[in-house]
TORFI-426434 format. One record per atom (N, C-alpha, C): x, y, z; residue in three letters. Coordinates in steps of 0.001 Angstrom, whole numbers, padded with zeros to 6 digits, always signed. Atoms other than C-alpha are relative to their C-alpha. Layout:
<rs>
XYZALA/...
</rs>
This chain:
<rs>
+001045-000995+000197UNK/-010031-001699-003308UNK/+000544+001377+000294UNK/-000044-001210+000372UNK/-009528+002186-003746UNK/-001058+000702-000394UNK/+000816-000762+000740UNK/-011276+004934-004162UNK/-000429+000478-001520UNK/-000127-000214+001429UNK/-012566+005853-007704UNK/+000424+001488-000246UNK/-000536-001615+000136UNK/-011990+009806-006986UNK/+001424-000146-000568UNK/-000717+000032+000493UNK/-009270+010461-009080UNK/+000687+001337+000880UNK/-000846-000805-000590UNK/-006181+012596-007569UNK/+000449+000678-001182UNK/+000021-000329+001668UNK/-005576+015192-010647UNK/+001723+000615-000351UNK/-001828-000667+000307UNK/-001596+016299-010349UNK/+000573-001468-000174UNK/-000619+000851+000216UNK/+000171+013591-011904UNK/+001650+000492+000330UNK/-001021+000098-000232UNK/+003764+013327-010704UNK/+001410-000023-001121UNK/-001321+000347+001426UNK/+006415+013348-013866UNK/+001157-000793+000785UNK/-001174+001192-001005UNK/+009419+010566-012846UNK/+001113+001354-000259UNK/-000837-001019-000282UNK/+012583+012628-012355UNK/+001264-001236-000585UNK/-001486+000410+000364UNK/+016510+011572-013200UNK/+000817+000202+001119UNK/-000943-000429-001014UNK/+018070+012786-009645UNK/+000281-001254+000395UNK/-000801+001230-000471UNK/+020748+009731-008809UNK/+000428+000157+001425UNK/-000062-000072-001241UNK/+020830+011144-005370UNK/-001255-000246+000959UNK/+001196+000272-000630UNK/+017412+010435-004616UNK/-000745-001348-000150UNK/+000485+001045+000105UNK/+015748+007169-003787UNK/-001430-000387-000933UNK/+000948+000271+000815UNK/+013500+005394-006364UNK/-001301-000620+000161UNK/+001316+000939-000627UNK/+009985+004278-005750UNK/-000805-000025-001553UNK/+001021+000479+001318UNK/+008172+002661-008762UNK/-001464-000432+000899UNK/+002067+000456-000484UNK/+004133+002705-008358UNK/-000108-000764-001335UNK/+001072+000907+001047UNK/+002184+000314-010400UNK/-000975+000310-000189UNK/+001327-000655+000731UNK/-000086+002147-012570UNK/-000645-000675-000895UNK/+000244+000953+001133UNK/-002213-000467-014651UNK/-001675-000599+000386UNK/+001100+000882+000289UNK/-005321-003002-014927UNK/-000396-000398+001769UNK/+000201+000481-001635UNK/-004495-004042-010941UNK/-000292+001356+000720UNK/+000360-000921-000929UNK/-005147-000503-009753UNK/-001184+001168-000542UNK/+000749-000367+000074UNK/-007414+002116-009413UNK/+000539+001687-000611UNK/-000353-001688+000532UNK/-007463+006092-011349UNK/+000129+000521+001585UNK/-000152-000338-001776UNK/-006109+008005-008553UNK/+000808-000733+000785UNK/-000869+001009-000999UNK/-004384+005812-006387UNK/+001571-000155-000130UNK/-001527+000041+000385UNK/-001034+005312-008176UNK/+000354+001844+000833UNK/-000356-001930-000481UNK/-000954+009882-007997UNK/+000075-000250+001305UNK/-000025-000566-001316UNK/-001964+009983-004529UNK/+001201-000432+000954UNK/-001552+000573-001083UNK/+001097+007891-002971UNK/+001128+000751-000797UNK/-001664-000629+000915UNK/+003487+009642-006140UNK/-000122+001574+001199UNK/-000574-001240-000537UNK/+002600+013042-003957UNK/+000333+000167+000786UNK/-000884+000397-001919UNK/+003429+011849-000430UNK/+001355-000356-000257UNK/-001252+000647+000226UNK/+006506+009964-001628UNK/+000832+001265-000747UNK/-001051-001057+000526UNK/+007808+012895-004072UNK/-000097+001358+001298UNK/-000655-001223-001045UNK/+007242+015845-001067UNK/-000163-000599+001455UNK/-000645+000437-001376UNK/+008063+013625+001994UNK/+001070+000057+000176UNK/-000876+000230-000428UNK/+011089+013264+004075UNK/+000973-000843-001390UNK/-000952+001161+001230UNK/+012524+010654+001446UNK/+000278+000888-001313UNK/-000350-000118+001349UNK/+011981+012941-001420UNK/+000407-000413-001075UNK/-000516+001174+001240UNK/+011874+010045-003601UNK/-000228+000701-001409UNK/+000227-000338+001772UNK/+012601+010081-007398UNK/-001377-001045-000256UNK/+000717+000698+000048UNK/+009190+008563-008403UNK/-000572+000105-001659UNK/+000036-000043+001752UNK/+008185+006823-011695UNK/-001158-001364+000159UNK/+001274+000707-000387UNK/+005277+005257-012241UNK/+000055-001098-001510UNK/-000483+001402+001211UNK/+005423+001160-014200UNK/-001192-000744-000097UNK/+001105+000990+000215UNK/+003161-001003-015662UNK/-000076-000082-001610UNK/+000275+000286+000919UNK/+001852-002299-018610UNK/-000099+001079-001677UNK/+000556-001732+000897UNK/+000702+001228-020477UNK/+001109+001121+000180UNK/-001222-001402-000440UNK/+003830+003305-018726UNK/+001077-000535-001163UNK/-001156+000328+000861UNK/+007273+004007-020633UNK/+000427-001317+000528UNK/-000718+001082-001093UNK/+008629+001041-017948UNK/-001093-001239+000138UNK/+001077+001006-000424UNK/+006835-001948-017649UNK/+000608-000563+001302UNK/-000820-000015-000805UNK/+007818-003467-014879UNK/+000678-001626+000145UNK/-000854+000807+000329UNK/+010469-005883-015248UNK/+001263+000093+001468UNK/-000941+000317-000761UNK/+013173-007604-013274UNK/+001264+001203+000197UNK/-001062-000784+000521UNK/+015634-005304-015102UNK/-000390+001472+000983UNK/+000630-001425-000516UNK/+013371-001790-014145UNK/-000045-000213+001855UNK/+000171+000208-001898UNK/+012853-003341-010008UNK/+001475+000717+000046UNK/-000725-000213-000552UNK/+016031-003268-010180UNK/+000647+001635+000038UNK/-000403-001509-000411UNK/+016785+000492-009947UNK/-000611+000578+001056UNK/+000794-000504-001167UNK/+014406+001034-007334UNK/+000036-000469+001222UNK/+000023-000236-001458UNK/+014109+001538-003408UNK/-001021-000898+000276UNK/+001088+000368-000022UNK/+010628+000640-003376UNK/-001206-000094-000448UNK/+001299-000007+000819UNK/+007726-000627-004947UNK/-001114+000000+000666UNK/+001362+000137-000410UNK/+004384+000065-004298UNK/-001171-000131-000646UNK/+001709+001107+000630UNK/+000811-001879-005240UNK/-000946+000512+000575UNK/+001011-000544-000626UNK/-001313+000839-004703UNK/-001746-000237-000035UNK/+000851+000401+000446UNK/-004726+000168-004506UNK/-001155+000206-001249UNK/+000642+000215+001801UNK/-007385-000990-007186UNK/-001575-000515+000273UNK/+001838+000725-000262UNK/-010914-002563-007558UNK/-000121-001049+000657UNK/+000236+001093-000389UNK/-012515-004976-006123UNK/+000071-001416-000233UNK/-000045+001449+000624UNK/-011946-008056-007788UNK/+001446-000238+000327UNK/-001295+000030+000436UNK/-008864-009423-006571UNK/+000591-001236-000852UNK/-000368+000974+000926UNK/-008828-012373-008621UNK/+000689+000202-001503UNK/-000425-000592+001503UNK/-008559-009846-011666UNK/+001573+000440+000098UNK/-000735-000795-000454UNK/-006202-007706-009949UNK/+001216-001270-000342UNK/-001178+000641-000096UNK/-003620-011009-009551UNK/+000201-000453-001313UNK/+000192+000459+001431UNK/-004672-011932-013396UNK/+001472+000746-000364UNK/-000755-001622+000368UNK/-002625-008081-014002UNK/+001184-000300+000327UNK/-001181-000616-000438UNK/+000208-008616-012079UNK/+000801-001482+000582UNK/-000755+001045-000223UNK/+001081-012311-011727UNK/+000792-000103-000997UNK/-001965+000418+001171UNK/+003792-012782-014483UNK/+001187+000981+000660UNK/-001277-000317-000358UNK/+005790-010685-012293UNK/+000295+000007+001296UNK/-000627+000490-001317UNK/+005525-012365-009017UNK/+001092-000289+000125UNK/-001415+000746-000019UNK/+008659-014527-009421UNK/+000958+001507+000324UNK/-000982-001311+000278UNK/+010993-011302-010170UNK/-000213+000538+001151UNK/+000381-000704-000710UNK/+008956-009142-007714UNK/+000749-000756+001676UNK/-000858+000806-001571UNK/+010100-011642-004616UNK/+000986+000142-000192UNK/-001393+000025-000180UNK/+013103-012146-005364UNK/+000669+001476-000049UNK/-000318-001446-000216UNK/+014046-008491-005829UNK/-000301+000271+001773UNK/+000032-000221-001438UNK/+012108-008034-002294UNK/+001255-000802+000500UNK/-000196+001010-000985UNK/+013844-011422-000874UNK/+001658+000266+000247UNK/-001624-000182+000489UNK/+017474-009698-002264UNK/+000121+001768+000705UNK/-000063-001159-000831UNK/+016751-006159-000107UNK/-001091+000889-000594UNK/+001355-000559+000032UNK/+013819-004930-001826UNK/-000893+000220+000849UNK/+001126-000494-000904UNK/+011313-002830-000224UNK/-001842+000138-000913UNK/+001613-000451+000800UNK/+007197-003533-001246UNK/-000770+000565+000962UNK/+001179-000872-000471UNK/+004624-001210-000227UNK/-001363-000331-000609UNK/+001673+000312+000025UNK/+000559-002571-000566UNK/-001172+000763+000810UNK/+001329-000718-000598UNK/-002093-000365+000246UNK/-001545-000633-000659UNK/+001350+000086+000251UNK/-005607-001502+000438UNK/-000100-001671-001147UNK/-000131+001393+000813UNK/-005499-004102-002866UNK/+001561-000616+000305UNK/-002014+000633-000030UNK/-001651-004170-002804UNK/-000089-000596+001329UNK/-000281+000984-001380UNK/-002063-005317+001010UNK/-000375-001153-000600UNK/+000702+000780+000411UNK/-004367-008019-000249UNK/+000761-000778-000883UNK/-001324+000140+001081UNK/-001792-008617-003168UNK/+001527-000491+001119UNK/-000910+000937-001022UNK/+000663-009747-000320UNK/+000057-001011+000823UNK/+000525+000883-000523UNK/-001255-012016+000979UNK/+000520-001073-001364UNK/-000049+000984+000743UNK/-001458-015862-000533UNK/-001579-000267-000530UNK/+001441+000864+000425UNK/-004134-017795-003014UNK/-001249+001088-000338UNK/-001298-000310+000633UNK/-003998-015546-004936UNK/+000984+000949+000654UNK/-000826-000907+000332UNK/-001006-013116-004466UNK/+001523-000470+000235UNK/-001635+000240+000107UNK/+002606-012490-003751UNK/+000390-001044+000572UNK/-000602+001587-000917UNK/+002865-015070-000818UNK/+001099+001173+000614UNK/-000881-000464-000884UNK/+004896-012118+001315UNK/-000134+000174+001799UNK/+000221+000045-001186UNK/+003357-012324+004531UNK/+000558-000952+000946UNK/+000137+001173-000451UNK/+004204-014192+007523UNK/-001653-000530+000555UNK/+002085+000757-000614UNK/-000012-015510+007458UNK/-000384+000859-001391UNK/+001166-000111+001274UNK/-002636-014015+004741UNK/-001023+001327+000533UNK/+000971-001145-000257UNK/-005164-011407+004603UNK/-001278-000439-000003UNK/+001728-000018-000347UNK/-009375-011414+005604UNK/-000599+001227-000597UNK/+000256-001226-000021UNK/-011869-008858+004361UNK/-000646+000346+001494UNK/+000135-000522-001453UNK/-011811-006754+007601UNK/-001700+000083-000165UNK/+001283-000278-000158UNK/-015822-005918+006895UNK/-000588-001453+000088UNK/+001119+001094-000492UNK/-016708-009588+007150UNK/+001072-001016+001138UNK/-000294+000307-001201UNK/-014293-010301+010293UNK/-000901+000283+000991UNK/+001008-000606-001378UNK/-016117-010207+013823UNK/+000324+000790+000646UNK/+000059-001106-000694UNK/-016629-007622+015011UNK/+000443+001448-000559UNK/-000107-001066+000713UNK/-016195-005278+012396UNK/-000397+001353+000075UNK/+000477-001385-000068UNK/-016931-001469+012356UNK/-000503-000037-000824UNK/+000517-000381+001425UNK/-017458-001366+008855UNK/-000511-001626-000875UNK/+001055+001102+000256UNK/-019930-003894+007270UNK/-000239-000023-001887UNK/+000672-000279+001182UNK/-019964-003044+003623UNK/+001453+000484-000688UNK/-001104-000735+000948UNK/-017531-001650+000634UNK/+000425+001222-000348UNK/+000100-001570+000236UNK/-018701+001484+000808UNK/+001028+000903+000587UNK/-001090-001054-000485UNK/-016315+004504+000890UNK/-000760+000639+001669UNK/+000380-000167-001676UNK/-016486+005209+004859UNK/+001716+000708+000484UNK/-000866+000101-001014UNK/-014056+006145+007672UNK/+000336-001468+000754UNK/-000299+001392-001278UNK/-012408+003418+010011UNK/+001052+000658+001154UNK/-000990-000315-001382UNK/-011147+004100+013247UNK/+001027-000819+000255UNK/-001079+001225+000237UNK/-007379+002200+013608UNK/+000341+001030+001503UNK/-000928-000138-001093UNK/-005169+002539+016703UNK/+001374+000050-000652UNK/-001522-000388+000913UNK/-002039+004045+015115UNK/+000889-000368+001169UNK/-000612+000072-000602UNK/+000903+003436+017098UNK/-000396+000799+001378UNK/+000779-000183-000992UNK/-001290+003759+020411UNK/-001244+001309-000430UNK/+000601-001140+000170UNK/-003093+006862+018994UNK/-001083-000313-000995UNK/+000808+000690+000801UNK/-006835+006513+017902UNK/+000097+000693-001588UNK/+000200-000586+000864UNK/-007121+007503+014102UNK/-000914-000212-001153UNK/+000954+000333+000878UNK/-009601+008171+011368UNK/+000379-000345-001111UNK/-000537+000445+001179UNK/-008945+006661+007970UNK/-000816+000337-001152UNK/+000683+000184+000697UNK/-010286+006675+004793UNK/-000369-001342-000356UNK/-000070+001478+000242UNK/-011476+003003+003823UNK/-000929-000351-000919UNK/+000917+000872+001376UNK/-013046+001006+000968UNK/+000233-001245-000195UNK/+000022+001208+000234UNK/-013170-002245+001518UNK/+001458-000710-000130UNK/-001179+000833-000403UNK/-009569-003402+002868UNK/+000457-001024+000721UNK/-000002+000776-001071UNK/-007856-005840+004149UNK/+000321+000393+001601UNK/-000735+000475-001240UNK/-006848-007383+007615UNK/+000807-000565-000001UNK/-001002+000576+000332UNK/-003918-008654+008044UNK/+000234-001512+001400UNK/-000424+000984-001205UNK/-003261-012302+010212UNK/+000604-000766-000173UNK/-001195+000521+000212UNK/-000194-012583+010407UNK/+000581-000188+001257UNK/-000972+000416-001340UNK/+002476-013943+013435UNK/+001245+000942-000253UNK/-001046-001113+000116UNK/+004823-010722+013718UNK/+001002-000348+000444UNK/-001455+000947-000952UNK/+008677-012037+014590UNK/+000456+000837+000489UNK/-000334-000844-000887UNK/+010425-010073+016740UNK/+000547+001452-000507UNK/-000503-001130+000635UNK/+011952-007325+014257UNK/-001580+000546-000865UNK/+001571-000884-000072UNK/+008410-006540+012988UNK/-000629+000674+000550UNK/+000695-001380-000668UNK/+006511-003501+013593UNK/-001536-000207-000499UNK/+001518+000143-000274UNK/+002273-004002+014306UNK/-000228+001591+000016UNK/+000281-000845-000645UNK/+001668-000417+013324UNK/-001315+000469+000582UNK/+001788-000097-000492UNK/-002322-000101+013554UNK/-000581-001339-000158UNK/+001075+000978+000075UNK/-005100-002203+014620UNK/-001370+000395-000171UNK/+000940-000496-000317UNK/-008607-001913+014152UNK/-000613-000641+001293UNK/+000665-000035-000955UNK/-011043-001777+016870UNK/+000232-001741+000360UNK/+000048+001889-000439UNK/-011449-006008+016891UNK/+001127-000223+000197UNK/-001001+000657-000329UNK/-007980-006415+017196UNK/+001009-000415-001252UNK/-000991+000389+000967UNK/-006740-007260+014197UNK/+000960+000898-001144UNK/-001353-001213+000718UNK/-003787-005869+012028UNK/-000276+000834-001091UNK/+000396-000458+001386UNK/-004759-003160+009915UNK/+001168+000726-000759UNK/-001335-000383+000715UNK/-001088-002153+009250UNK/+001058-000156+000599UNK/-001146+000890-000477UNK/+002446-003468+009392UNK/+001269-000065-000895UNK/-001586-000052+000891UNK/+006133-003867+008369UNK/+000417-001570+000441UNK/-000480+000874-000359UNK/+007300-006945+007873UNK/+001452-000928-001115UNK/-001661+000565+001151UNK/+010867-009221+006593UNK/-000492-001093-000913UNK/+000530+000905+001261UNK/+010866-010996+003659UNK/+001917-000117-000422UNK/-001468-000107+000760UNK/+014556-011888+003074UNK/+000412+000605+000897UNK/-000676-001551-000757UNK/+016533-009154+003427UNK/-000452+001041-000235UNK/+000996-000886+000780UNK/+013777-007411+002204UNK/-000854+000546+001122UNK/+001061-000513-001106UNK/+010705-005496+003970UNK/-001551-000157-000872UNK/+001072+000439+000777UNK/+007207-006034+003077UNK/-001006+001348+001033UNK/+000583-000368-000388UNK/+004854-003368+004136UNK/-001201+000279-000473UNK/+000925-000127+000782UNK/+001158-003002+004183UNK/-001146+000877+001234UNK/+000748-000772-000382UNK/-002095-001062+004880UNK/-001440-000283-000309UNK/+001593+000604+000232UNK/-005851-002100+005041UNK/-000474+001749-000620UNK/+000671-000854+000617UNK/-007247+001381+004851UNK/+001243+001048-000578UNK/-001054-001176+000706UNK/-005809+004441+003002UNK/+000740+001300+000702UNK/-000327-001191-000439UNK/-003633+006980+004807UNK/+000535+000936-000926UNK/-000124-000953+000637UNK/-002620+008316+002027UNK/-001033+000977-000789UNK/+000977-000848+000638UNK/-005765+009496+000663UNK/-000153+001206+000246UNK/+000513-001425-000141UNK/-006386+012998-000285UNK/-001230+000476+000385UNK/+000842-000973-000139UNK/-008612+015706+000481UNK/-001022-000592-000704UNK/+001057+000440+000786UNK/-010764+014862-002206UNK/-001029-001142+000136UNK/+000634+001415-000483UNK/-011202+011083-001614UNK/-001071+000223+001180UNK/+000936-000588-001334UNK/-013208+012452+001593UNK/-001249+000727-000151UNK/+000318-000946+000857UNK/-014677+015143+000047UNK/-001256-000503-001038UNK/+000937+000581+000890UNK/-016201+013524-002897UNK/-001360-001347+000624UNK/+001231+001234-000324UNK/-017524+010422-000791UNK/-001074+000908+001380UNK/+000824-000237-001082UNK/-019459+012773+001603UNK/+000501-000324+001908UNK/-000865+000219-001239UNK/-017025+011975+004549UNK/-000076+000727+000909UNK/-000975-000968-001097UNK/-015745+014150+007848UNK/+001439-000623-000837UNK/-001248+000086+000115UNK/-012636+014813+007095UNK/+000808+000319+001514UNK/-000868-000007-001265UNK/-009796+013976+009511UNK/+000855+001419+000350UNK/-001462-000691+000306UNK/-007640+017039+010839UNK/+000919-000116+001420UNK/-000059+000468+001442UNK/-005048+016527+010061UNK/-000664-001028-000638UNK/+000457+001097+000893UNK/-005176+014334+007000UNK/+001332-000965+000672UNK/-000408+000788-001052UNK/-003730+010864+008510UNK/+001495-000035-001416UNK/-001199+000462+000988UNK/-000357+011420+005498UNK/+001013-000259+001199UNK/-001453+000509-000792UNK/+002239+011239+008630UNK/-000185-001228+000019UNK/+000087+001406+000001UNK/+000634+007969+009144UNK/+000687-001039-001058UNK/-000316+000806+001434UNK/+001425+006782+005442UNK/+001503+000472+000160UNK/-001562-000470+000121UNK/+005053+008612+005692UNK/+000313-001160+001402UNK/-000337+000953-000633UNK/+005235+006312+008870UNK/+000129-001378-000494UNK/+000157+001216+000807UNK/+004449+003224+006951UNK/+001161-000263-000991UNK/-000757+000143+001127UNK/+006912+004175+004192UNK/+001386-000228+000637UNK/-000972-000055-000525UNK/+009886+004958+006653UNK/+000367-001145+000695UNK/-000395+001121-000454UNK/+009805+001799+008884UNK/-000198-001109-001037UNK/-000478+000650+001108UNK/+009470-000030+005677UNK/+001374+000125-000322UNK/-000775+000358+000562UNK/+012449+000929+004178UNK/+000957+000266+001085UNK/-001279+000274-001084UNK/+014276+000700+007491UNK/+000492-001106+000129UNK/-000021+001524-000272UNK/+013342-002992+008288UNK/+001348-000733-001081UNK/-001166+000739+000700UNK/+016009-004001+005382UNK/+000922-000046+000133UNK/-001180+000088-000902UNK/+018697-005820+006174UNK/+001511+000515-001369UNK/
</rs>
């Protein structure tokens, strides 16, 4: 799940061979908006990734061949249905692991977390995902675009959220638990897959201004993007 506010600067992919590649998945599994909003954190963060956005409708579909030029993929989020969502993007599970399981780095926000989970999705977790609004003891009770309060790496923070997962999973000792929500459970995390990294995110830190904005929100200040640049960085550290 994702917001429907659309983020309106689209990102153009670039050609710089000195800069790391992050393919988003722009398609049927995600939401307008969502792909942009991680292309503008990822192209003016620390990483200054080359970013190019794949799927079904892009120049790139995304193929074994296309993973393979890239740093990291990310399954940004999408609608609610994730049964549809895995319809979209299962013919390229197989490929998609094994790329992770061979030093690939995936990134899941919101659906894409959900999408890392099993029955349906990738099967990258160590455990599966819950919807956090019908865990006990939930803050948030509903789908509706809201805030969620997470415990960032000890520090409380506000989020944007629409109906994400939880994550319950058994973290092994090189795994990083970065937020929880209030009940306890994992609302974001880095974890191995191979020699790969698997990282994911219940609510949205990357969401813009707008996303807030449009749903009638408080907005956080800051906006929680170090959080999401945190997420991206101990991702593509974890690989071995």
């Amino acid at each position: 799940a994702a917001a429907a506010a659309a983020c309106s600067r689209t990102v153009p992919p670039t050609a710089d061979p000195l800069r790391p590649v992050a393919l988003i998945y722009r398609g049927p599994a995600s939401t307008a908006g969502a792909p942009e909003a991680v292309a503008e954190l990822l192209a003016a963060g620390e990483q200054g990734m080359d970013v190019r956005f794949v799927g079904p409708d892009e120049p790139d579909a995304l193929t074994a061949a296309v993973l393979s030029t890239g740093s990291l993929y990310v399954q940004p989020g999408g609608a609610d249905d994730l049964d549809t969502a895995w319809e979209a993007v299962s013919p390229i599970a197989s490929s998609l692991r094994s790329w992770i399981h061979n030093g690939g780095a995936y990134l899941g926000c919101c659906m894409g977390g959900f999408l890392a989970g099993r029955d349906p999705g990738f099967d990258l977790l160590p455990g599966d995902t819950v919807e956090y609004s019908s865990s006990p003891g939930a803050t948030v009770t509903s789908n509706a675009d809201t805030l969620v309060t997470v415990t960032w790496r000890g520090t409380p923070q506000d989020i944007y959220f629409q109906g994400g997962p939880a994550f319950t999973v058994e973290a092994g000792p090189d795994d990083t638990i970065l937020a929880r929500y209030s009940n306890g459970l994992v609302a974001a995390g880095v974890f191995g897959f191979g020699r790969g990294a698997v990282g994911v995110t219940g609510p949205h830190p990357e969401a813009p201004l707008s996303w807030y904005t449009d749903a009638d929100l408080d907005v956080p200040s800051p906006l929680p993007h170090q959080a999401f640049m945190d997420l991206v960085t101990t991702t593509l550290a974890r690989r071995r």
